[in-house]
N, CA, C and O atoms as CSV, one atom per row, in Angstrom:
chain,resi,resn,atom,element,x,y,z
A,1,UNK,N,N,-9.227,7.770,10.638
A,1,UNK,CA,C,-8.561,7.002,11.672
A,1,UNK,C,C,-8.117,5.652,11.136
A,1,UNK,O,O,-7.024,5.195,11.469
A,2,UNK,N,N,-9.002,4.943,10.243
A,2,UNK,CA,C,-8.483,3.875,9.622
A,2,UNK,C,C,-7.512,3.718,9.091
A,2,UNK,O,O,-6.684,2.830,9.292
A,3,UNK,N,N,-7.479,4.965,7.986
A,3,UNK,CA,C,-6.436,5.082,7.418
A,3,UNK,C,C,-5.168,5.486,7.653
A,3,UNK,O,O,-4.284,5.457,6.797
A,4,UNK,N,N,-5.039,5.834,8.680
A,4,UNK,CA,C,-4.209,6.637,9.657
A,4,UNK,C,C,-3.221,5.294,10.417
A,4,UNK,O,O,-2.060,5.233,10.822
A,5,UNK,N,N,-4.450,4.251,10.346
A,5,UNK,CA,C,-4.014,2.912,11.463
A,5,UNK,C,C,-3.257,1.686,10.409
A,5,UNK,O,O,-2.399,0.879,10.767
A,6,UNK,N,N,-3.919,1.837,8.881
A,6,UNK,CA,C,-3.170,1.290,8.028
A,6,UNK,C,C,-1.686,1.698,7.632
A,6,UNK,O,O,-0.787,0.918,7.317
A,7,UNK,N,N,-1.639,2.635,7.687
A,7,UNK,CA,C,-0.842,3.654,6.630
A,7,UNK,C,C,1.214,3.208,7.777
A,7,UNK,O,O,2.373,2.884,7.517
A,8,UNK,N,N,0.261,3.559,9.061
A,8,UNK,CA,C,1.150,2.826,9.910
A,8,UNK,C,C,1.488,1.336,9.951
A,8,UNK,O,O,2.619,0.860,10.041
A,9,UNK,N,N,0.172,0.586,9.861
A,9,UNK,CA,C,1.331,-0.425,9.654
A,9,UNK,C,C,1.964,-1.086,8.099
A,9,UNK,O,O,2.683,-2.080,7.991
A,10,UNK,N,N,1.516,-0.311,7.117
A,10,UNK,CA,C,2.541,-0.056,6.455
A,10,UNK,C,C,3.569,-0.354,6.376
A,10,UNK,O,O,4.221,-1.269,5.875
A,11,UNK,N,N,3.828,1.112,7.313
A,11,UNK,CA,C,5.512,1.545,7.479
A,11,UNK,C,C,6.037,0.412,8.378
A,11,UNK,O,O,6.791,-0.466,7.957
A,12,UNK,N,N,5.722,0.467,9.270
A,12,UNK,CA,C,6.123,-1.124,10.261
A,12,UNK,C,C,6.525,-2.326,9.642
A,12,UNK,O,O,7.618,-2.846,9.864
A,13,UNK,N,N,5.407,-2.931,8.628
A,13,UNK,CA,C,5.963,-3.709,7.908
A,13,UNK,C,C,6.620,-3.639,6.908
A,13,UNK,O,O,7.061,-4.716,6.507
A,14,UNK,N,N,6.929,-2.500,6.172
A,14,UNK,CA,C,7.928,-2.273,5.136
A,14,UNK,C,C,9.246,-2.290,5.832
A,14,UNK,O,O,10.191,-2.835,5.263
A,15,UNK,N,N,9.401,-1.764,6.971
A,15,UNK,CA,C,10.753,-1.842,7.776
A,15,UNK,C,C,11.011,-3.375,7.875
A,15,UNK,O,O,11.874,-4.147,7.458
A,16,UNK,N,N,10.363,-3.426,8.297
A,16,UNK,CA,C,10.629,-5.151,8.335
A,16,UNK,C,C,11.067,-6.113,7.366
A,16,UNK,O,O,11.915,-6.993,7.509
A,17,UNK,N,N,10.401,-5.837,6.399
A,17,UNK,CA,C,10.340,-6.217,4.723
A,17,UNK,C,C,11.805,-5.863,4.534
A,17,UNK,O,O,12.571,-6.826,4.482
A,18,UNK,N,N,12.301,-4.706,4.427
A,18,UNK,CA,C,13.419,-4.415,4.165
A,18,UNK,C,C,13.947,-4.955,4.863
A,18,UNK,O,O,14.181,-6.049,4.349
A,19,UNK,N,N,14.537,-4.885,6.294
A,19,UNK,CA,C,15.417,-5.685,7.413
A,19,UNK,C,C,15.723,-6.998,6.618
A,19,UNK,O,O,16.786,-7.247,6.051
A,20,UNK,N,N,14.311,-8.011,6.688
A,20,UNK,CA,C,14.527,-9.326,6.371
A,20,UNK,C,C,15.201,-9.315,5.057
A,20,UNK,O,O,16.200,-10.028,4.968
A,21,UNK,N,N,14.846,-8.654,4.048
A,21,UNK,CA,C,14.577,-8.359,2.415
A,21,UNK,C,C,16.761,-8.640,2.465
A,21,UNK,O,O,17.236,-9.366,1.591
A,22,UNK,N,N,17.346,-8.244,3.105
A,22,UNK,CA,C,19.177,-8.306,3.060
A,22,UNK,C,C,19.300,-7.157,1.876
A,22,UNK,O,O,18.368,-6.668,1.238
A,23,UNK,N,N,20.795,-6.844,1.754
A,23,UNK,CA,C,21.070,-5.818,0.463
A,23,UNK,C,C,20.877,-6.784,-0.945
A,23,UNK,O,O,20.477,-6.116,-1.899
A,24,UNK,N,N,21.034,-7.848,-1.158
A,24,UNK,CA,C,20.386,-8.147,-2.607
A,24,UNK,C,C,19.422,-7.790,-2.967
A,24,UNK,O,O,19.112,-7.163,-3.981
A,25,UNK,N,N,18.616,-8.333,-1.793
A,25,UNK,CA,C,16.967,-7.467,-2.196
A,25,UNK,C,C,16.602,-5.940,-1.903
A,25,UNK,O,O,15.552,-5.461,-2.330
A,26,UNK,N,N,17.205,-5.451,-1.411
A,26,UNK,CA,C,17.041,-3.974,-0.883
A,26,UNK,C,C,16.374,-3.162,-2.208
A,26,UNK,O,O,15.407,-2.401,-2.190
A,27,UNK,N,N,17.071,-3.504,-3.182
A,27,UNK,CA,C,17.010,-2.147,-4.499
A,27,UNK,C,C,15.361,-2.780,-5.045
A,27,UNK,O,O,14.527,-1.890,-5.210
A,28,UNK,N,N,14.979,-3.955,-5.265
A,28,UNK,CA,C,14.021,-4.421,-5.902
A,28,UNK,C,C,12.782,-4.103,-5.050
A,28,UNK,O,O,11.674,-3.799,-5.493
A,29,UNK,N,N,13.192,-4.236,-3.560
A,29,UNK,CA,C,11.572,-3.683,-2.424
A,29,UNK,C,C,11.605,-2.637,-2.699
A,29,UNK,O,O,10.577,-2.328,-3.303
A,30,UNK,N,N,12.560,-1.507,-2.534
A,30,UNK,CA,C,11.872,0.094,-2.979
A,30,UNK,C,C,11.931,0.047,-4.238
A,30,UNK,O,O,10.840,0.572,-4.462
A,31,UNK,N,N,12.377,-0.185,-5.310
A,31,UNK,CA,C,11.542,-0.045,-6.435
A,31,UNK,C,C,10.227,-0.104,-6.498
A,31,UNK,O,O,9.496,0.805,-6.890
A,32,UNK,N,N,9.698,-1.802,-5.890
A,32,UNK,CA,C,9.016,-2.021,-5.811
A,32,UNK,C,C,7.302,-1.296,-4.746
A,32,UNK,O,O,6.076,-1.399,-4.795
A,33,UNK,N,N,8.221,-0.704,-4.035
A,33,UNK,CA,C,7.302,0.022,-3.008
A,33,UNK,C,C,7.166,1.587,-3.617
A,33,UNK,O,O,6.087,2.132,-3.385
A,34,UNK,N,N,8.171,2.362,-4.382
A,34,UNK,CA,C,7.898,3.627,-4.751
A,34,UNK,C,C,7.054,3.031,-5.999
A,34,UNK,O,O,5.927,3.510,-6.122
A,35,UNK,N,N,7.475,1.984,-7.005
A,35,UNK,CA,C,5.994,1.957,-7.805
A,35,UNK,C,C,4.516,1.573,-7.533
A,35,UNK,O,O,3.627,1.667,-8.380
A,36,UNK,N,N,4.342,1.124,-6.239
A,36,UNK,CA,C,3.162,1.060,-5.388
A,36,UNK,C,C,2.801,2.495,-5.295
A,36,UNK,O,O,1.746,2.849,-5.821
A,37,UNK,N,N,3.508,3.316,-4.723
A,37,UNK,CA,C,3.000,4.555,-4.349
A,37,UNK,C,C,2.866,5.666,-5.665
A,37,UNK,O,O,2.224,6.712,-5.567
A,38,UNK,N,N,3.612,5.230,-6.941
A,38,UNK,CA,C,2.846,6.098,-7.932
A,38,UNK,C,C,1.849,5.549,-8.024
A,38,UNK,O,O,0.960,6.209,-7.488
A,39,UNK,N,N,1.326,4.168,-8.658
A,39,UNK,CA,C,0.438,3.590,-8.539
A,39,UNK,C,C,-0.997,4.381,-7.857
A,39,UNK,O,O,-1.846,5.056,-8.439
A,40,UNK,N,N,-0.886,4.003,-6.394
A,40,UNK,CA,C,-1.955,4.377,-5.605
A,40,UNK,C,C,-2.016,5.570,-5.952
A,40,UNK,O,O,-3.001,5.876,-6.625
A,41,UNK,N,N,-1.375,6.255,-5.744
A,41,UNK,CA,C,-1.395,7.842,-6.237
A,41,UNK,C,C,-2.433,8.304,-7.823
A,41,UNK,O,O,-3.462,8.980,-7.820
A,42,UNK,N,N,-1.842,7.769,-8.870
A,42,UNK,CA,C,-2.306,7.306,-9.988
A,42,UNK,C,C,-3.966,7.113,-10.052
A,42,UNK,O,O,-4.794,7.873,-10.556
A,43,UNK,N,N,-4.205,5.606,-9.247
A,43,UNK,CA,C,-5.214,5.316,-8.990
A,43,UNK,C,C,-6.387,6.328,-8.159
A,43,UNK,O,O,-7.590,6.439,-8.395
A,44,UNK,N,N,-5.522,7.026,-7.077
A,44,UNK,CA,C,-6.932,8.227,-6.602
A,44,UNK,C,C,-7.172,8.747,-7.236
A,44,UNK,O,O,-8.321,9.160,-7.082
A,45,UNK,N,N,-6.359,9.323,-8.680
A,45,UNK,CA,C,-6.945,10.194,-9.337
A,45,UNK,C,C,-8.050,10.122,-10.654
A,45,UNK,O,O,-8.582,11.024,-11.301
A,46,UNK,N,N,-8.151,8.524,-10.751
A,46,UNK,CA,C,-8.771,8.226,-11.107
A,46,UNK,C,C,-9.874,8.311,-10.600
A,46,UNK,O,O,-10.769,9.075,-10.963
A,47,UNK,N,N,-9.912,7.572,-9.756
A,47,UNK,CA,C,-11.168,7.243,-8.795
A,47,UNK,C,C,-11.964,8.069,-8.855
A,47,UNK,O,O,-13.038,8.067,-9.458
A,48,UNK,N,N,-11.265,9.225,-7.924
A,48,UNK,CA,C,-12.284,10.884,-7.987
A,48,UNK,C,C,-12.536,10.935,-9.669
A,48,UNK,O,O,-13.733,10.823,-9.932
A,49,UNK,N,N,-11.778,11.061,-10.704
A,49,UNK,CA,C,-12.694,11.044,-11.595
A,49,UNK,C,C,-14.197,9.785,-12.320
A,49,UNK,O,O,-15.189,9.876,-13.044
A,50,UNK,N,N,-13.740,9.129,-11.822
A,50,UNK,CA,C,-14.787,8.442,-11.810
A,50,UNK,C,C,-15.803,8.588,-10.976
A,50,UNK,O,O,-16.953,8.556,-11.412
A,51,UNK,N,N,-15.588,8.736,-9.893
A,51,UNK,CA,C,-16.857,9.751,-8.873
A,51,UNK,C,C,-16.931,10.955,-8.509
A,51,UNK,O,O,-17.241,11.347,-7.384
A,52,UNK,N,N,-16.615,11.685,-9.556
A,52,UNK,CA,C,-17.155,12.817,-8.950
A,52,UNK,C,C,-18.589,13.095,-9.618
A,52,UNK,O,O,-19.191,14.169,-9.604
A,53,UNK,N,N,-18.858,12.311,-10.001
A,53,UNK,CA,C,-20.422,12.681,-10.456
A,53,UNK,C,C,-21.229,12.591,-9.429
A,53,UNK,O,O,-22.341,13.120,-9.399
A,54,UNK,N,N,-20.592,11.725,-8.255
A,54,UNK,CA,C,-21.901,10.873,-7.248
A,54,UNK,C,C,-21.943,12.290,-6.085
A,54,UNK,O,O,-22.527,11.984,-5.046
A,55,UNK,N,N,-21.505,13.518,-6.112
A,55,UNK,CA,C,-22.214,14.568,-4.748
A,55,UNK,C,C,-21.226,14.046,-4.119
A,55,UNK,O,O,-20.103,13.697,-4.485
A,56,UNK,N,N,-21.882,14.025,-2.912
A,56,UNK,CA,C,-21.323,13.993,-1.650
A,56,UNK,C,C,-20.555,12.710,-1.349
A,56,UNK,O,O,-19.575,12.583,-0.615
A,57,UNK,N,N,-21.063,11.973,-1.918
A,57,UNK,CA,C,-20.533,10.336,-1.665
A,57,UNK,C,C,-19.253,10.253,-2.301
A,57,UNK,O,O,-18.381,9.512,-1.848
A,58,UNK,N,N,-19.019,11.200,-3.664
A,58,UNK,CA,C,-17.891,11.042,-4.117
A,58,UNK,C,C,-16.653,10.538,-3.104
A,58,UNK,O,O,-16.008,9.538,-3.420
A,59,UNK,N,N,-16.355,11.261,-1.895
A,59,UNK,CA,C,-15.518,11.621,-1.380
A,59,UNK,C,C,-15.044,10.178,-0.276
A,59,UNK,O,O,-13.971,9.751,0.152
A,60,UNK,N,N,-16.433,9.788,-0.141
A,60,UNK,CA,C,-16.744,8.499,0.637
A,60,UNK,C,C,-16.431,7.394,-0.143
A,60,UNK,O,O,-15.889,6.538,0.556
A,61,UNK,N,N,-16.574,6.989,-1.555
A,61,UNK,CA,C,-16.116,6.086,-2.253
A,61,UNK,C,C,-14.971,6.449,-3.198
A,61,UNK,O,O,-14.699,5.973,-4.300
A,62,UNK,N,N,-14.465,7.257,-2.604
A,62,UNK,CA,C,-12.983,7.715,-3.228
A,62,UNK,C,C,-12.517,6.982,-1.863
A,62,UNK,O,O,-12.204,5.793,-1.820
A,63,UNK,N,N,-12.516,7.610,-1.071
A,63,UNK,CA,C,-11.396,7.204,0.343
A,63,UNK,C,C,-11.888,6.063,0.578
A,63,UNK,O,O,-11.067,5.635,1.389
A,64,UNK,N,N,-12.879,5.015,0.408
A,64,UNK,CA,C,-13.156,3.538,0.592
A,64,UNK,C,C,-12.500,2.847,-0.269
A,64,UNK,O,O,-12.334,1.689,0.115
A,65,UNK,N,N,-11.898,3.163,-1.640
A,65,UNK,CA,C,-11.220,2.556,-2.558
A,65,UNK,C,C,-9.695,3.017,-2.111
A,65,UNK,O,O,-8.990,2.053,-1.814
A,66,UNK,N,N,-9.219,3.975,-2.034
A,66,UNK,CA,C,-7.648,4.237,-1.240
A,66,UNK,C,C,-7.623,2.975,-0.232
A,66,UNK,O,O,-6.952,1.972,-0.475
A,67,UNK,N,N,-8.556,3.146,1.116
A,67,UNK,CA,C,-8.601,2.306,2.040
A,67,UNK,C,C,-8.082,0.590,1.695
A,67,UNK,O,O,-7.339,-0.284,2.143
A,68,UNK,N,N,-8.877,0.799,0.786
A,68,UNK,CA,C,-8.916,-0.780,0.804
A,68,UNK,C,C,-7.707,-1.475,-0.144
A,68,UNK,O,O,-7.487,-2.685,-0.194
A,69,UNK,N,N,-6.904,-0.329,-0.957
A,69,UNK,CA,C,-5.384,-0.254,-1.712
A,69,UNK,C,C,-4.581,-0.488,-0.793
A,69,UNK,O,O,-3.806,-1.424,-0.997
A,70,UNK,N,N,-4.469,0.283,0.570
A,70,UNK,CA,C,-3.883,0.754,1.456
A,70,UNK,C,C,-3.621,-0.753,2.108
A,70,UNK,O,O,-2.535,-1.325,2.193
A,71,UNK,N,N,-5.102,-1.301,2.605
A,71,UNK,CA,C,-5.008,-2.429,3.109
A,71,UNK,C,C,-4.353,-4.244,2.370
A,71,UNK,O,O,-3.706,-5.259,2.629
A,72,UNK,N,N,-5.070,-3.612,1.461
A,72,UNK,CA,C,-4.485,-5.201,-0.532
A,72,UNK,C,C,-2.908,-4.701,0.402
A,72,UNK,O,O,-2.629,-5.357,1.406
A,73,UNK,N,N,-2.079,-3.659,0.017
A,73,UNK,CA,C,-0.485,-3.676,-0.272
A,73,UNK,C,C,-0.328,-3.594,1.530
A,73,UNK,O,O,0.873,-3.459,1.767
A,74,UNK,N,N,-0.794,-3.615,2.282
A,74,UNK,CA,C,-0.191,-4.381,4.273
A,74,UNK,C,C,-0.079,-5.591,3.696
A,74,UNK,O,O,0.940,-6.071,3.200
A,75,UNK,N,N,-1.187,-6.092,3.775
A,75,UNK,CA,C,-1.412,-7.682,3.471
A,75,UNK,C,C,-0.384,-8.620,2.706
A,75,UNK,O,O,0.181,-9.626,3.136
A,76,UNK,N,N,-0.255,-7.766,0.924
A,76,UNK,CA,C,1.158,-7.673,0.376
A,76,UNK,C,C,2.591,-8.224,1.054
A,76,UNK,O,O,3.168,-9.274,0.772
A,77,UNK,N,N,2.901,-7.445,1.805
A,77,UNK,CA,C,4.041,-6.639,2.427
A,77,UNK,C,C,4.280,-7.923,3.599
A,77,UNK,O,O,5.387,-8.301,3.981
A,78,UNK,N,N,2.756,-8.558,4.120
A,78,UNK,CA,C,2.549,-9.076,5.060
A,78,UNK,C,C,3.511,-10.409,4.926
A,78,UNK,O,O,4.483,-10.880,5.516
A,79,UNK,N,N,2.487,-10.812,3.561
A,79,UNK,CA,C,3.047,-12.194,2.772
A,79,UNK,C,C,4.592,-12.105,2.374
A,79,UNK,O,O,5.208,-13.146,2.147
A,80,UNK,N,N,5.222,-10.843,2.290
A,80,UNK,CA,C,6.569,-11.377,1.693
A,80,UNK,C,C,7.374,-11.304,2.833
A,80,UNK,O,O,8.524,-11.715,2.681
A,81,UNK,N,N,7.011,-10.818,4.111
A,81,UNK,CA,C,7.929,-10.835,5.248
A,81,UNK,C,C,7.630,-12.328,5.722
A,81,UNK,O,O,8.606,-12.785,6.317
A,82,UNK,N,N,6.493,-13.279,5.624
A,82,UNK,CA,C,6.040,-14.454,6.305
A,82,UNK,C,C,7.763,-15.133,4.955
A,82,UNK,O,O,8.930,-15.507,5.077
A,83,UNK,N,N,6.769,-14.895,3.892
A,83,UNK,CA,C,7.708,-15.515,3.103
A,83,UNK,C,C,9.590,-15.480,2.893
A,83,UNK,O,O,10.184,-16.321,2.219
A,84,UNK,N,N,10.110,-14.610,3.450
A,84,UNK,CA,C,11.229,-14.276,3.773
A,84,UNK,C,C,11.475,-15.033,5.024
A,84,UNK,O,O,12.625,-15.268,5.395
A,85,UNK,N,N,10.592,-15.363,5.585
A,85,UNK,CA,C,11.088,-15.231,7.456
A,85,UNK,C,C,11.219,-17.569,6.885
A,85,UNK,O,O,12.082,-18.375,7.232
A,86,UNK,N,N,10.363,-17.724,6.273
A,86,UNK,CA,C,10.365,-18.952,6.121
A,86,UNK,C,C,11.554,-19.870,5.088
A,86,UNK,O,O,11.881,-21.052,5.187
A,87,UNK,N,N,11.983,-18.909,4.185
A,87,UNK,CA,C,12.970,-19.213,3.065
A,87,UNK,C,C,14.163,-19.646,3.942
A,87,UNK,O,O,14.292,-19.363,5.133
A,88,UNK,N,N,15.149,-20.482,3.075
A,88,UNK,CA,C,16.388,-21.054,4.304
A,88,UNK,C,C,17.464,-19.623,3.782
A,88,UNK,O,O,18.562,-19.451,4.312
Protein backbone atom coordinates (compact mmCIF):
# COMPACT_ATOMS: atom_id res chain seq x y z
CA UNK A 1 0.00 0.00 0.00
CA UNK A 2 2.90 2.28 0.62
CA UNK A 3 4.28 1.69 -2.25
CA UNK A 4 1.37 1.86 -4.22
CA UNK A 5 0.82 5.56 -2.43
CA UNK A 6 4.43 6.59 -3.45
CA UNK A 7 4.66 5.31 -6.81
CA UNK A 8 1.55 7.65 -7.34
CA UNK A 9 2.79 10.48 -6.28
CA UNK A 10 5.50 10.01 -8.36
CA UNK A 11 3.60 10.21 -11.32
CA UNK A 12 1.74 13.40 -10.05
CA UNK A 13 4.79 15.04 -9.52
CA UNK A 14 6.65 14.10 -12.56
CA UNK A 15 3.62 15.59 -14.50
CA UNK A 16 4.16 18.51 -12.93
CA UNK A 17 7.92 18.51 -13.23
CA UNK A 18 7.43 18.24 -16.79
CA UNK A 19 4.49 20.96 -17.17
CA UNK A 20 6.75 23.46 -15.23
CA UNK A 21 10.15 21.78 -16.72
CA UNK A 22 8.85 23.98 -20.60
CA UNK A 23 10.23 22.13 -23.95
CA UNK A 24 13.94 23.15 -23.26
CA UNK A 25 13.84 21.10 -20.42
CA UNK A 26 11.49 18.41 -21.51
CA UNK A 27 14.31 16.03 -23.18
CA UNK A 28 16.78 16.31 -20.04
CA UNK A 29 13.65 15.32 -17.24
CA UNK A 30 12.93 12.08 -19.15
CA UNK A 31 16.26 11.29 -19.74
CA UNK A 32 16.67 11.98 -16.57
CA UNK A 33 13.65 10.05 -15.12
CA UNK A 34 14.06 6.83 -17.54
CA UNK A 35 17.73 6.73 -16.03
CA UNK A 36 16.16 6.74 -12.54
CA UNK A 37 14.11 3.88 -13.50
CA UNK A 38 17.00 1.70 -14.95
CA UNK A 39 18.71 2.63 -12.00
CA UNK A 40 16.06 1.50 -9.42
CA UNK A 41 15.48 -1.37 -11.46
CA UNK A 42 19.30 -2.15 -11.46
CA UNK A 43 19.42 -1.54 -7.85
CA UNK A 44 16.51 -4.31 -6.85
CA UNK A 45 18.46 -6.61 -8.35
CA UNK A 46 21.00 -6.14 -6.45
CA UNK A 47 19.50 -5.88 -3.33
CA UNK A 48 17.75 -9.35 -3.58
CA UNK A 49 21.15 -10.47 -4.26
CA UNK A 50 22.47 -9.23 -1.45
CA UNK A 51 19.61 -10.66 0.64
CA UNK A 52 18.76 -13.45 -0.33
CA UNK A 53 20.69 -15.16 2.19
CA UNK A 54 18.47 -13.57 5.07
CA UNK A 55 15.01 -16.35 4.55
CA UNK A 56 12.15 -14.77 4.83
CA UNK A 57 13.20 -11.26 5.58
CA UNK A 58 14.89 -11.20 2.32
CA UNK A 59 11.80 -10.02 0.75
CA UNK A 60 11.07 -7.44 3.61
CA UNK A 61 14.45 -5.71 3.23
CA UNK A 62 14.39 -5.90 -0.42
CA UNK A 63 10.97 -3.95 -0.65
CA UNK A 64 12.15 -1.54 2.41
CA UNK A 65 15.13 -0.50 0.25
CA UNK A 66 12.85 -0.03 -3.19
CA UNK A 67 10.52 1.92 -0.71
CA UNK A 68 12.70 4.17 0.46
CA UNK A 69 14.37 4.78 -3.53
CA UNK A 70 10.87 5.29 -4.39
CA UNK A 71 10.49 7.88 -1.69
CA UNK A 72 14.70 9.71 -2.04
CA UNK A 73 13.39 10.28 -6.08
CA UNK A 74 9.31 12.02 -4.83
CA UNK A 75 11.28 14.13 -2.67
CA UNK A 76 13.80 14.62 -5.77
CA UNK A 77 11.13 15.49 -8.15
CA UNK A 78 9.65 17.49 -5.17
CA UNK A 79 12.70 19.91 -4.99
CA UNK A 80 12.94 20.57 -8.69
CA UNK A 81 9.24 21.50 -9.14
CA UNK A 82 9.67 23.99 -5.76
CA UNK A 83 12.76 24.97 -7.67
CA UNK A 84 11.23 25.66 -11.07
CA UNK A 85 8.09 27.22 -9.57
CA UNK A 86 10.63 29.81 -7.83
CA UNK A 87 13.19 30.55 -10.83
CA UNK A 88 12.11 33.97 -12.77
Amino acid sequence: TAYAAWDKELNRLYAQVLKAAGTARRDSLRAAQRAWLAFDKAQAQWDMAVHADQGSSAALNVAGAGLARLRARVCDLDSDLQALKDSP
